[in-house]
TIMAR-360697 format. One record per residue: x, y, z of N, C-alpha, C in turn. Coordinates in steps of 0.1 Angstrom, whole numbers, plus 5000, padded with zeros to 4 digits. Example, Ala and Ser with C-alpha at 12.3 -4.5 7.8 and 13.67 -1.06 7.14 Angstrom:
BEGIN
513249435078512349555078513249675078512849785071513749895071512950005079
This chain:
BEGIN
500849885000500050005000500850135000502150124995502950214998503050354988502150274975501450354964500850464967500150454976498850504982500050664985500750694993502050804992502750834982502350804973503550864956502550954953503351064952502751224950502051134930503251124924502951074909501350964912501150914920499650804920498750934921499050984927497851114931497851224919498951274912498851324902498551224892498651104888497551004879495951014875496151044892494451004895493751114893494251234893493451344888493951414876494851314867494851304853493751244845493651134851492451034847491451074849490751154861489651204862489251284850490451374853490051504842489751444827490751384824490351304810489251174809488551114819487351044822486251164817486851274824485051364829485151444811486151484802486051534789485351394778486051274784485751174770484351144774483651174788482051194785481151274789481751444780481251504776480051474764480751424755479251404746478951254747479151144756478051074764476851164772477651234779476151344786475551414773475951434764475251524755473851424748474351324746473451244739472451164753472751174762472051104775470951194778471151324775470651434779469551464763469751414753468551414743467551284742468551144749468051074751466551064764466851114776466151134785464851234782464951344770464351424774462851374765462951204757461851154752460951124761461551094773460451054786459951134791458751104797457851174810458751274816458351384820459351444830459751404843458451314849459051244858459751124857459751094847460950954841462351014841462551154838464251184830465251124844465251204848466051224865466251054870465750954864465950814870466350754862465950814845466650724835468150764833468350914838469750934837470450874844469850864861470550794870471150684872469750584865469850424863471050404852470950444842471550464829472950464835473550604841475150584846475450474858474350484864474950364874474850194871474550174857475050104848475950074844476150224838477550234831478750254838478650284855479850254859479850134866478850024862478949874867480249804859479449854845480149804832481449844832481849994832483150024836484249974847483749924858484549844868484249704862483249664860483849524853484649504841484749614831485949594825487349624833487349674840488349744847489049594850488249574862488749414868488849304860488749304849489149194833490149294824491149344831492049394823492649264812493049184814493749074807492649034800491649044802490649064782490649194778490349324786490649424773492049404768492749394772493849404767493749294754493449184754493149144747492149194727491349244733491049364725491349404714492649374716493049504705494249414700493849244701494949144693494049104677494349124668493549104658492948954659491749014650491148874647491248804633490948874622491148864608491648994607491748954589492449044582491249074568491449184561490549214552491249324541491649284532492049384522493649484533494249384536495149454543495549484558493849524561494149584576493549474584494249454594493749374608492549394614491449344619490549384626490749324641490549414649490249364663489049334670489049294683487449304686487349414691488749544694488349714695487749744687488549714674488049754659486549744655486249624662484849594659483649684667484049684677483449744689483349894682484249984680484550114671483450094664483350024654482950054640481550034645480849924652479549914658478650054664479550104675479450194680479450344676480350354663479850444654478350454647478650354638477250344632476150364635475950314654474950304662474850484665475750564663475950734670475550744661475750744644475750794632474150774632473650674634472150634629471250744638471550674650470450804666470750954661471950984660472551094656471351174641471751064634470951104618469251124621468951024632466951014632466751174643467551154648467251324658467451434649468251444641468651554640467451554623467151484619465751494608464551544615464551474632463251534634463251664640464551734643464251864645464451934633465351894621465351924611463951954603462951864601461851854594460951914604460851974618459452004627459151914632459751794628458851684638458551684652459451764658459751744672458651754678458451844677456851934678455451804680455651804668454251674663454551574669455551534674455951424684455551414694455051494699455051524717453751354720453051324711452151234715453051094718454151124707455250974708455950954720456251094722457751104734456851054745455251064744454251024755454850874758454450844748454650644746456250644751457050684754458950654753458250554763458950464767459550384772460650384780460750354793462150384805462750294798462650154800464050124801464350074787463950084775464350074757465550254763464850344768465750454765466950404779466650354786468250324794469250264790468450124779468950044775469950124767469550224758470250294746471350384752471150454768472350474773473550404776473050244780473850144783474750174768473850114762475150054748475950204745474950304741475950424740477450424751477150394762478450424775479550314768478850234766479250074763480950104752480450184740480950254735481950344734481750434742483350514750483450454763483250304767483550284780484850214776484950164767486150074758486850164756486650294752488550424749488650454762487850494770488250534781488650434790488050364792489150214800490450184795490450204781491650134777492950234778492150374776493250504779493850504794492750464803492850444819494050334823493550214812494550144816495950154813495950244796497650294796498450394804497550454813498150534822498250514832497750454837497650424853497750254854498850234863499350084868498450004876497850084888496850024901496150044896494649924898493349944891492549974903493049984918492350054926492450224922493250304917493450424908492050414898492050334889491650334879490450344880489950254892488150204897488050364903488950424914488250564916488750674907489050664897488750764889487650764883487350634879486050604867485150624876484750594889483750654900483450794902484650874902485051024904484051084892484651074884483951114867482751024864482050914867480750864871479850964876480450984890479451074905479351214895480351254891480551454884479051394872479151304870478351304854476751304858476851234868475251174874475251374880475751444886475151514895475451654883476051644870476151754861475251724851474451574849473551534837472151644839471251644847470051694852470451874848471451944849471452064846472152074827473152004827473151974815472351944807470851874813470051834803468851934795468652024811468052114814468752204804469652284807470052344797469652364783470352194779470152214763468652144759467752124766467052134760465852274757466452364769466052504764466352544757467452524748467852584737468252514723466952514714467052464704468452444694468852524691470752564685471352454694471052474708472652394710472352214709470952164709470352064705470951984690470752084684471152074664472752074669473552154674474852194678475852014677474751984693475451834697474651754689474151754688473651634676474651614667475351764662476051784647477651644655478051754666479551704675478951544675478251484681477751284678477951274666477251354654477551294644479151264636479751344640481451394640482151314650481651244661482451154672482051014664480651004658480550874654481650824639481550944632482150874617483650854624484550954638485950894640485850764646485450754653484850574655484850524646484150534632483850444624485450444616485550524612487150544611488350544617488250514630489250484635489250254640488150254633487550114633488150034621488150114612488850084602490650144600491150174610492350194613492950334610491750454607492050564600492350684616493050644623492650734640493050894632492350934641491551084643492251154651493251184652493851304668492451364677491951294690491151354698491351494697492251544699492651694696492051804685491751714674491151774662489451824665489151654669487851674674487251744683488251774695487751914702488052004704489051984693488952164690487952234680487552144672486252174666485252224671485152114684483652124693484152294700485252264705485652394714485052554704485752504694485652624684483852684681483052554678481652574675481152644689481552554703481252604715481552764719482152784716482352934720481753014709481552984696480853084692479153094696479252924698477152944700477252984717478453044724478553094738478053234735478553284724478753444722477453454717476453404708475453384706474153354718474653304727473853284742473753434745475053494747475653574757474953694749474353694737474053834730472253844733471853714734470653714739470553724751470853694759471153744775470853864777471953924769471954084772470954184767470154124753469254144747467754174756467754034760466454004775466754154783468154104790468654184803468154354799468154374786468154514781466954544782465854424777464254484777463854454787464654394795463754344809463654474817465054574811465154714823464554824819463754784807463254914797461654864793461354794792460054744790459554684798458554704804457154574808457354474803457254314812457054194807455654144798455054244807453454194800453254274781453854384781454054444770454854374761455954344765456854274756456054134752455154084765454653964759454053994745452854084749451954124743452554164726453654224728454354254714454954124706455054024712455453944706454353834701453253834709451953774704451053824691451653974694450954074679451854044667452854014671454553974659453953834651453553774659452953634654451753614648450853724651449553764644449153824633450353884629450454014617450053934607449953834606449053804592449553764580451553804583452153714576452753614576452753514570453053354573454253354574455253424569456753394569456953454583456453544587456653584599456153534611455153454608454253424618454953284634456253274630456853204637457453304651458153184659458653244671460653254667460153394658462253394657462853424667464053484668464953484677464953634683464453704674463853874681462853864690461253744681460253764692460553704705461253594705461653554714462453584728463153664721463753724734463353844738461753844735460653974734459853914755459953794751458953764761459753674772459253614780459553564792460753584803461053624810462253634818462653504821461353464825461553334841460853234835461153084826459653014825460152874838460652944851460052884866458652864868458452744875457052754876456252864886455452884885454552974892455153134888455953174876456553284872455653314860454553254854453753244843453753434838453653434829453153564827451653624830450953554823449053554821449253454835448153474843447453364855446553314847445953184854445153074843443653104835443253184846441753254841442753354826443053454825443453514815444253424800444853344808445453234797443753134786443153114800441953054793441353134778440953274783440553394780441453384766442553384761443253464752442753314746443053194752442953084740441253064734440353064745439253144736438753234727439853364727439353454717440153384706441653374708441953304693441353214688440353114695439952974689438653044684438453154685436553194677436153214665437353244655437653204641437153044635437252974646437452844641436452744650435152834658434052824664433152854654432252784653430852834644429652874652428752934651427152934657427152854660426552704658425852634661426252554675427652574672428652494690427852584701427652694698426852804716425852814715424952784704423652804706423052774713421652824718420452774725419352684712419752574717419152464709417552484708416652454696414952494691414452444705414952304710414152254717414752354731414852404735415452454751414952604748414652664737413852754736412352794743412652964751411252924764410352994749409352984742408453094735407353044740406353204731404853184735404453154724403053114725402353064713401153144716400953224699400253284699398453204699398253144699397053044698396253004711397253004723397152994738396353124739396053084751394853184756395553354766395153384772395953474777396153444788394853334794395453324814396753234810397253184795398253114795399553194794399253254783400553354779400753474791399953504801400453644809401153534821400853424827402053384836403253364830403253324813404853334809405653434810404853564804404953694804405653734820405153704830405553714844407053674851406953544844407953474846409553504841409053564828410053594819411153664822412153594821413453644824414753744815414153744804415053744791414353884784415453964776414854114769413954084756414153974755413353924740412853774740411353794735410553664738410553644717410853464720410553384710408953354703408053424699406753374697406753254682405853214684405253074676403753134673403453054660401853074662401452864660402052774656402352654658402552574667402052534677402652424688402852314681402852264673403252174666404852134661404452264653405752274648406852364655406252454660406852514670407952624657407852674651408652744639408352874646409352954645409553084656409053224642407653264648407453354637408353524641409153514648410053654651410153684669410553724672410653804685410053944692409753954702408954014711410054094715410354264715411154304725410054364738411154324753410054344765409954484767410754534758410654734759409654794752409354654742408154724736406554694739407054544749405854494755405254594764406054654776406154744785405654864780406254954767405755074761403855034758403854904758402154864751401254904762401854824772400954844786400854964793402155064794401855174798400855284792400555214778399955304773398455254773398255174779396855114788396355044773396754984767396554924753396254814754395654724748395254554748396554494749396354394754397954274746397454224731398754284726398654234710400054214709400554074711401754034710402354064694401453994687401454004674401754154664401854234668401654394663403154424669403854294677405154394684406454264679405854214671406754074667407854174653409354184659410054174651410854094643411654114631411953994625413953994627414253914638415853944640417053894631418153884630419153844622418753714622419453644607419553504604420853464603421353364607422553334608423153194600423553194592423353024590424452954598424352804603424752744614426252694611426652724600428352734602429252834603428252984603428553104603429853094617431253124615432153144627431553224634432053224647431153334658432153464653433353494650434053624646433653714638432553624629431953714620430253724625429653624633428953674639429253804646430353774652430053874661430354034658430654024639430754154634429554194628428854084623427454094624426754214630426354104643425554204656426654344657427854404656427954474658427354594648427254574636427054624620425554624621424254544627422854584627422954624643423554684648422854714665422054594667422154524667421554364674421754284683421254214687422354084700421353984700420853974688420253874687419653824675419653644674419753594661419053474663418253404647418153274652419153214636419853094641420552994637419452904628419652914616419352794604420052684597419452614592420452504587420252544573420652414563420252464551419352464544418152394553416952394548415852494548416752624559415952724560415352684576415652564581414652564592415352614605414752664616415152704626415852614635417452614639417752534646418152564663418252694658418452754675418652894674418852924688419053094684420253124693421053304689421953294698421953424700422653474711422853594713423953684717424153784716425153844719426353774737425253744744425953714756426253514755426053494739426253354741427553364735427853454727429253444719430453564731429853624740430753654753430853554763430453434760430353324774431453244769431353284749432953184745434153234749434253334757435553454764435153434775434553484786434853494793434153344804433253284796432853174807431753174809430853094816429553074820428953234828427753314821427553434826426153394828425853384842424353304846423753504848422153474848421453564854420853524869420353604875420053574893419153514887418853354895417853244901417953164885418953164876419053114866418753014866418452844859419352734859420652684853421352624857422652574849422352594836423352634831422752644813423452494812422952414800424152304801424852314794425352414787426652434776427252484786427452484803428452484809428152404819427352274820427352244830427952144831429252144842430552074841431052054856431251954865431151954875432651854874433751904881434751824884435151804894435051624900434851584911436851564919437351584930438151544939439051404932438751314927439251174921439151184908439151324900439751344886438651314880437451254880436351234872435151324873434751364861433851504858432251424856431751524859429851524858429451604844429551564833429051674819428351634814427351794814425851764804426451714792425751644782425651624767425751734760425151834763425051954754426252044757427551994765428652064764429452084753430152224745430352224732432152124735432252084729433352004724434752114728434752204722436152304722436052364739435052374747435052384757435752224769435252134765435252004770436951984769437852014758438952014757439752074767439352214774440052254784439852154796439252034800439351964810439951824806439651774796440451664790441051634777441951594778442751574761441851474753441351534743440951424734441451494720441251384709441951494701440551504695440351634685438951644678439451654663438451624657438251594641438351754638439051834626438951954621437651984618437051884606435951864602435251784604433951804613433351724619432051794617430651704617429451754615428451784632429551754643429051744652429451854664429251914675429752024681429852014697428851894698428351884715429351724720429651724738429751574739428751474732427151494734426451404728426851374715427351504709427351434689428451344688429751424698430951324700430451144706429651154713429150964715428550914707427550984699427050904687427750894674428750974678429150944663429950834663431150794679431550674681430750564680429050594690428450494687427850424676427850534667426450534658425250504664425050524671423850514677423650614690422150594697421650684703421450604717422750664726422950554739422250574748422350484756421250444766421850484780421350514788421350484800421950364804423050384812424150284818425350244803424950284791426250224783427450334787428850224783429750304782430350314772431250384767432150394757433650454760434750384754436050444755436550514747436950614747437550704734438950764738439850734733441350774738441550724750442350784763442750724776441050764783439650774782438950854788437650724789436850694799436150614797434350714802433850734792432650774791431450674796430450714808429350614808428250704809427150724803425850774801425050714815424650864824423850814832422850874830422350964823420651004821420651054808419351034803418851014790417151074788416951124782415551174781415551264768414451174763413451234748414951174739415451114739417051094730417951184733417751264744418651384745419551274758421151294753421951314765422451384779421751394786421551504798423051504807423451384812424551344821425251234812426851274814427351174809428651154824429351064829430351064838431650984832432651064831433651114825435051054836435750934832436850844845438250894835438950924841440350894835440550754833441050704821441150524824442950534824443250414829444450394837445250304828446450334825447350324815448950294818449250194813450450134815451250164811
């Protein structure tokens, strides 16, 4: 143990460290794109598991020195050059960098990354550990074998490769963090794997590469995409001392809206327009206003017929009824404009009643003549977007309409405070009832109580489902029948995505209650 006191063992050992902790530099780089396909609560364990793997494997080659060494005794020969089982190992482990290397860097190349987010859902822990193993697997062979030409004691050897293990496990999680905030340096390392794999591949075939070449490359690209960091920094730092955050938000949401497609992206000006902090609870918008902004953008791409007041849920009078009928309606009536009918049958809405003008009738000690005060309100047809509804009603002084299909027939009506309820939310009047285009009850154990007649683009803010662009349907109910084709019952269920739907009330074919389980997923 007399080792253990040679100033030279101690200067070894933090030779080896230092050159351990560089040669897996871009192992962390790729561990760190690797992890970031999992769950967020998966990364932090796959990284963990993954190195404490990889320094199993590294002390078991350590303690089989007399087979690595072996390694690098040829096995055949081919057009000249020797192959070893290093050689082989190289050339494997290239190909394997070159291929991961080449599928990542297409999918941020082409946008995919984006469109992916459903896949990275599906990742898999341990297929992505597995892929750390073999990658380590890979530089665990130069770096052992560099370890073993320098250093005599493989008690040295085992705590170096521990030393630079522990720095990698406790620098991966900020390292990962990092680059995956920043798209450039993502494409950056991707490029440096693809440039480590072809020397592998070539130094497999006996073509060696001066390590030196290769990072001074990396070094060189590194410090320019540093000075690139460092201009955006200052950029932020500058409008963070001169502008409002909420302004700059605001300016960079208008940047994106201008109407031109080439511009309509998040470049590197808007971007360093907005956010200081994306820490949690540092949000810009709080969640009610976030709601808010994603409603008005989605109103373009809302039609009438998703908010209406459906024919049947319509309160009107019928002109044909007697009067001790029609004056307790009259009484009861809650609303500035009555629906009249002269049909109970058909129930076809011959125009609207305003109560200012019912009121102007009676003070002027006049009969009831409902009929004599029937106006005729806007027509809307039922794919009409609510954006241009709602430029409509601004352009006739109106706030109110009834909805047709294309037969001309009445299918509902809507009103000015039905296309403000797609902004701001359910706007009840005193002693109202639930309207059910919000009646939405979310229970303590993640499962919800929703009317049928809840519109779809609403229902999305409580559960992921994905919705059809073009679809002929607007409500949950249209969404079950159209799974079911049919018109369900009381007690059926249906599953649609992760979500298990069961119908508990039903009346006249109308869906009233539906109860809504998260289903449980492996």
């Amino acid at each position: 143990m007399e080792w253990i006191a040679d100033p030279t063992i101690w200067a070894g050992l933090a030779t080896l460290i230092v050159l351990e902790l560089v040669l897996g530099i871009d192992n962390l780089v790729f561990i760190a794109i690797l992890a970031e396909k999992l769950p967020p609560g998966l990364r932090d364990r796959a990284r963990i598991v993954g190195l404490a793997f990889a320094l199993l494997m590294r002390l078991a080659l350590l303690a089989s020195m007399s087979w690595l060494v072996s390694l690098t005794a040829p096995l055949f020969v081919v057009s000249g050059h020797a192959f070893s089982a290093r050689d082989l190992l190289m050339l494997a482990g290239g190909v394997f960098l070159i291929f991961k290397a080449t599928m990542e860097l297409n999918e941020r190349l082409e946008g995919q990354d984006e469109e992916a987010r459903a896949q990275r859902k599906g990742a898999r822990f341990w297929p992505v550990v597995a892929q750390i193993v073999i990658l380590d697997a890979v530089f665990s062979i130069d770096s052992v074998i560099t370890a073993v030409g320098m250093v005599d004691h493989l008690a040295v050897m085992m705590a170096a490769v521990m030393v630079a293990i522990g720095v990698m496990m406790l620098a991966s999680k900020a390292l990962t963090r990092f680059i995956n905030a920043h798209p450039t340096i993502v494409i950056l390392c991707l490029s440096f794997l693809l440039m480590i794999g072809f020397s592998l591949v070539a130094d497999g075939f006996g073509y060696h590469i001066p390590k030196g070449y290769l990072y001074a490359a990396i070094g060189f690209s590194v410090t320019i995409e540093a000075l690139n960091q460092l201009a955006q920094f200052n950029r932020r730092r500058f409008l963070s001392s001169s502008v409002p955050l909420r302004q700059r938000t605001a300016e960079a949401v208008l940047r994106m809206l201008n109407g031109k497609h080439e511009e309509a992206q998040l470049d590197a000006q808007t971007s360093a327009l907005i956010a200081d902090s994306d820490g949690e609870g540092q949000e810009v918008f709080n969640e009610q206003e976030r709601r808010m902004i994603e409603r008005v953008l989605g109103m373009a791409q809302r039609t009438v017929s998703s908010v209406m007041t459906s024919r049947h849920d319509i309160e009107h009078i019928d002109l044909r009824d007697p009067p001790e009928v029609i004056i307790p309606l009259l009484e009861n009536n809650q609303h500035t404009r009555l629906v009249i009918t002269e049909d109970s049958a058909s129930n076809e809405p011959l125009g609207v009643v305003h109560v200012i003008d019912l009121l102007t009738q009676q003070l002027r000690n006049e009969p009831l003549n409902l009929r004599s005060l029937i106006r005729q309100p806007l027509v809307f047809h039922e794919q009409l977007s609510l954006l241009l509804a709602l430029e409509q009603f601004r352009e006739a002084h109106t706030h109110f309409a009834f909805i047709v299909d294309e037969f001309g027939s009445v299918e509902g009506i809507i009103t000015l405070s039905d296309v403000m309820e797609t902004i701001a939310g359910n706007l009840p009047l005193e002693n109202e009832v639930v309207d059910p285009r919000h009646d939405i009850v979310q229970h303590d154990d993640g499962t919800l109580t929703v009317n049928g007649y809840l519109p779809l683009e609403d229902l999305v803010g409580y559960i992921d489902i994905p919705l059809e662009e073009r679809r002929e349907y607007h409500t949950l109910a249209g969404l079950l029948m159209e799974h079911t084709q049919a018109i369900p019952k009381e007690g059926d269920t249906l599953r649609i995505d992760n979500y298990l739907f069961e119908i508990l009330e039903v009346e006249s074919h109308r869906i009233l209650k539906v109860w809504i389980t998260p289903s449980v997923t492996s």
